[in-house]
N, C-alpha and C positions, 0 to 999 in steps of 0.2 A: 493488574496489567499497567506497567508502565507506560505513558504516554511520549510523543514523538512530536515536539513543535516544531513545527515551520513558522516562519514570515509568511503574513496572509499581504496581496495586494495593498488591501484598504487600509494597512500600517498594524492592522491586528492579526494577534497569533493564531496558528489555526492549529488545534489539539488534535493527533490521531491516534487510533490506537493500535497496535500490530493484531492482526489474524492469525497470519501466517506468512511463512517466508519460503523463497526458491531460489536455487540459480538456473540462470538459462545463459546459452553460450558464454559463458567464464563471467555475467552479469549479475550481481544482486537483485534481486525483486521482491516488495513485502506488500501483502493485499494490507489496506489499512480500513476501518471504517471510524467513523464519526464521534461515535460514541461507543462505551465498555459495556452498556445492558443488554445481555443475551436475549432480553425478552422484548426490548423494543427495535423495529426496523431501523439502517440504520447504512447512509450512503457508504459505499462502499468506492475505495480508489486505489490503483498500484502506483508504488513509487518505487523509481532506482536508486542507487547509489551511485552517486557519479564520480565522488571522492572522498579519500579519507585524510586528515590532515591531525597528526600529536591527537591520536583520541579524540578528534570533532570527526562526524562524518555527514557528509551531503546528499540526502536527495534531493528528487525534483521528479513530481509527476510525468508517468510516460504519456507522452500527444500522439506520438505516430502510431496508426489503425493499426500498421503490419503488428507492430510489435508490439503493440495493446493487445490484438486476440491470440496473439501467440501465447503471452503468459497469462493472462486471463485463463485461456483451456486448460492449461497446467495446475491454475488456481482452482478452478471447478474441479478438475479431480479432485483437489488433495482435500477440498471442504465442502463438497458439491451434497453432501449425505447431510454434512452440519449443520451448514448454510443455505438460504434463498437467497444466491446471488445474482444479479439481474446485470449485465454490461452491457 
C-alpha cells in the first residue's frame, strides 16, 4: 500500500496509509490510518481532497463535526466488518 505524505505542523512528514475511499456530495473522502499492519491498532483519520493541480492533489483533514459523522458512517459501512473503527 502506497503511502500519502502530508506536511506535519512540527516541519515533519506525516505518513498515511489509504483504507478506503468514498464520495459524498460530488466530495472525495479517504479513511486513512497511521500505519499499514493489519495486525496492529492503528489511529485512524478522514481526509478530503480539496484540490487537484497537473497531477499534485491536496488534502487536508476533515474538522467540521457535521461532516466528520457524515462520512465517518459511510466509512463504518464500507469496513465496519474489517475494521474496529472508533471516531
Amino acid at each position: 500500500m502506497e503511502p500519502i505524505i502530508l506536511p506535519g505542523e512540527d516541519g515533519n512528514d506525516i505518513k498515511l496509509f489509504v483504507v478506503e475511499e468514498t464520495m459524498l456530495s460530488g466530495n472525495k473522502y479517504l479513511l486513512v490510518c497511521d500505519n499499514d499492519n493489519e495486525e496492529e491498532d492503528a489511529e485512524a483519520s478522514i481526509l478530503k481532497e480539496v484540490s487537484t493541480d497537473d497531477n499534485e492533489v491536496v488534502y487536508e483533514f476533515v474538522e467540521d463535526d457535521v461532516e466528520f459523522e457524515a462520512v465517518a458512517k459511510i466509512f463504518d459501512e464500507l469496513v465496519g466488518e474489517d475494521a474496529d473503527l472508533d471516531f
